[in-house]
C-alpha positions as CSV (number, residue, x, y, z in Angstrom):
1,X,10.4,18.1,-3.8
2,X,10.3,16.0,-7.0
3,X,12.4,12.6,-6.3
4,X,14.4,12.0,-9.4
5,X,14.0,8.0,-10.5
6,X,16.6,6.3,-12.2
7,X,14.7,5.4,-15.3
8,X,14.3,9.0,-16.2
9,X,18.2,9.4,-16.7
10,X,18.9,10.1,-20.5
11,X,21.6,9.9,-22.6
12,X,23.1,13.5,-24.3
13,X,22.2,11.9,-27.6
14,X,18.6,11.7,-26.2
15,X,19.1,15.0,-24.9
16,X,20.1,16.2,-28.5
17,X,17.1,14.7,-30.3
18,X,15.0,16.4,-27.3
19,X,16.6,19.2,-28.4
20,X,16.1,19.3,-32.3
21,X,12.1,18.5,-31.9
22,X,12.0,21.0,-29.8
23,X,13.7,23.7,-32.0
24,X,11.5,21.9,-35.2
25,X,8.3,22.4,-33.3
26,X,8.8,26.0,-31.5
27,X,11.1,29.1,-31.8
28,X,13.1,27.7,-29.4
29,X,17.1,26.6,-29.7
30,X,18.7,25.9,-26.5
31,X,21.2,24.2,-28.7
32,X,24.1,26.3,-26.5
33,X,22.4,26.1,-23.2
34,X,25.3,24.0,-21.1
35,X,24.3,20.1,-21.8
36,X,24.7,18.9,-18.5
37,X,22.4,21.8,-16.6
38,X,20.1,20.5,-19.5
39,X,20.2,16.8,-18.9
40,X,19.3,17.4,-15.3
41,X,16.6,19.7,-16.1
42,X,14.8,17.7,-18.9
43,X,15.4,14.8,-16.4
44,X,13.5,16.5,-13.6
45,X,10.7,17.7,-16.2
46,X,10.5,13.8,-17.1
47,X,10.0,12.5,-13.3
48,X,8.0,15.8,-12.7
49,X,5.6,15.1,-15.3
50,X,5.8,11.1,-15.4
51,X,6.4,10.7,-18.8
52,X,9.7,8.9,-20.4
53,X,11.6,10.2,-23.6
54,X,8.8,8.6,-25.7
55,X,6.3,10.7,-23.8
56,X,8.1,14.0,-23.8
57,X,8.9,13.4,-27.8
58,X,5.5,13.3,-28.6
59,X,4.4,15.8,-25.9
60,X,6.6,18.4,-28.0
61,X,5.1,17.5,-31.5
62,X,1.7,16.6,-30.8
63,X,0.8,19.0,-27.8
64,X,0.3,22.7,-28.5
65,X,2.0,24.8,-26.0
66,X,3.9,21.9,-24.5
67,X,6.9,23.2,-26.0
68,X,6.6,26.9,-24.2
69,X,5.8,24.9,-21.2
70,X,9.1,22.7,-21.2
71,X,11.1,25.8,-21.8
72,X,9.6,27.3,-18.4
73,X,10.2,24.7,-16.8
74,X,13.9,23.8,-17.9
75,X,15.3,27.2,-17.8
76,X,16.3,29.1,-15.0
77,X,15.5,32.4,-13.6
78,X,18.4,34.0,-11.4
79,X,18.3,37.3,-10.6
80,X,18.5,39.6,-7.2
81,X,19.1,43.6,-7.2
82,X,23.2,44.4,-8.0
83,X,23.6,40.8,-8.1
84,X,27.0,40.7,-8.8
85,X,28.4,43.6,-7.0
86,X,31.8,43.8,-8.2
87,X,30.5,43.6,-11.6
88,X,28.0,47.0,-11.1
89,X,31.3,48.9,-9.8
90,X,32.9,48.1,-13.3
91,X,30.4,49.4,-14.6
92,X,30.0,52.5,-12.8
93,X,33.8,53.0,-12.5
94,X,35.0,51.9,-16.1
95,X,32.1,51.9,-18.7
96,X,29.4,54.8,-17.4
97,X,32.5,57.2,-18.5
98,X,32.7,56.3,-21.5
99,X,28.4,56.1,-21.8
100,X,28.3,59.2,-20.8
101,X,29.8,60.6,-23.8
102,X,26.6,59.7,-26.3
103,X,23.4,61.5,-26.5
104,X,21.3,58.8,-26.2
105,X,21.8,55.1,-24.8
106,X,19.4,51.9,-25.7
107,X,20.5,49.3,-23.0
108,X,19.4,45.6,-23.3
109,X,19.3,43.1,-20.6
110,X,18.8,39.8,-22.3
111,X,17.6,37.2,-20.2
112,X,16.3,39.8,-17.3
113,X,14.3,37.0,-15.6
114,X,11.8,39.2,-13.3
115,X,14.2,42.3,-13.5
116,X,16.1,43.2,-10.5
117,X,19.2,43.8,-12.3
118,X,17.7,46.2,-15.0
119,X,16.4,47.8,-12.2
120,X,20.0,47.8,-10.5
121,X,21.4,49.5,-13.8
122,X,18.5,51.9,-14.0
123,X,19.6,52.7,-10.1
124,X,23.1,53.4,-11.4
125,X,22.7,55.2,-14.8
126,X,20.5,57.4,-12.5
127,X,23.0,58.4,-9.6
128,X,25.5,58.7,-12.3
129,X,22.7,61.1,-14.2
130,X,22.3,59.0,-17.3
131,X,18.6,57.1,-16.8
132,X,16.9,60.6,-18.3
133,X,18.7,59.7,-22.0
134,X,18.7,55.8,-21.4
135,X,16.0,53.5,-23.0
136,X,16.3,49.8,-21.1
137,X,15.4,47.0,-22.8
138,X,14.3,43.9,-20.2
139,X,13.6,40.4,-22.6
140,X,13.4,36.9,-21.2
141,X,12.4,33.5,-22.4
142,X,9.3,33.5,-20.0
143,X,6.7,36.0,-20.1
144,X,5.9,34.8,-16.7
145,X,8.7,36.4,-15.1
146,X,8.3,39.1,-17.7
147,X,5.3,40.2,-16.4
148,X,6.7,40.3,-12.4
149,X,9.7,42.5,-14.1
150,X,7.2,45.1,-15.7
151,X,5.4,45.0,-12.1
152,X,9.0,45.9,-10.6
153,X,7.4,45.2,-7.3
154,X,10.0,42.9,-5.1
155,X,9.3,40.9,-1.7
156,X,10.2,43.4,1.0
157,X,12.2,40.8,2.7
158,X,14.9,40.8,0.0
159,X,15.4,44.4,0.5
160,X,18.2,43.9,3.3
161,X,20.6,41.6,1.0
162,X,19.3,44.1,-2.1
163,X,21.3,46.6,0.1
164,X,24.2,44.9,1.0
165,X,24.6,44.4,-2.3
């Protein structure tokens, strides 16, 4: 575990011109990620990495791929088969209904991390005999986890809280 030292604290000002020279030197604008998950995250990259603001700044202009590199390691990847339970029987009970009443359904999952809840909603649309006229979409930040979702092969141990869910 990486110890978080005091001189690596920075400001949200600081955090704001991380964010700028980042977005100038990448396709990158986390500009509406929440600030304070951010500070802590950029914080933890600066202790991780040894560096200070100085550092990182020029790390993001003069470094090619540091950019893609901060971004994997600042954002998070959350994500477990029907997650959110109550939230997949809404779906099932109140919008598959009304899904069910096109020909054809393009479904994007923004932020899918490695996929388990595209996977969950292809589960669903398929019991409720929708998946054959569905086209899912899976995109994330991180080609990383990208590439585990396009695998769609999970740890065997997470099965049990998969089901409970």
């Amino acid at each position: 575990m990486v110890e978080l030292n005091n001189d690596k604290n920075i400001s949200f000002e600081e955090l704001e011109e991380v964010l700028y020279l980042l977005r100038m030197s990448s396709d990158f604008d986390l500009s509406n990620y929440s600030k304070s998950s951010l500070k802590r995250r950029v914080e933890r990259l600066l202790a991780l990495q040894q560096m200070d603001l100085v550092d990182l700044k020029n790390a993001l202009v003069n470094i090619e791929g540091f950019a893609a590199y901060m971004v994997e390691e600042i954002t998070v990847n959350v994500t477990e088969m029907f997650r959110d339970p109550a939230f997949f029987i809404a779906l099932r009970d109140k919008v598959t209904p009304y899904l069910s009443t096109f020909p054809r359904l393009r479904l994007w999952s923004a932020g899918c991390s490695s996929g388990e809840e595209l996977y969950s909603l292809a589960i669903l649309l398929k019991k409720e005999s929708l998946l054959q006229r569905s086209f899912l979409y899976g995109t994330d930040i991180s080609q990383d986890v990208l590439e585990m979702a396009k695998k769609g092969v999970y740890p065997t141990q997470k099965i049990k809280q998969y089901t409970a869910n």
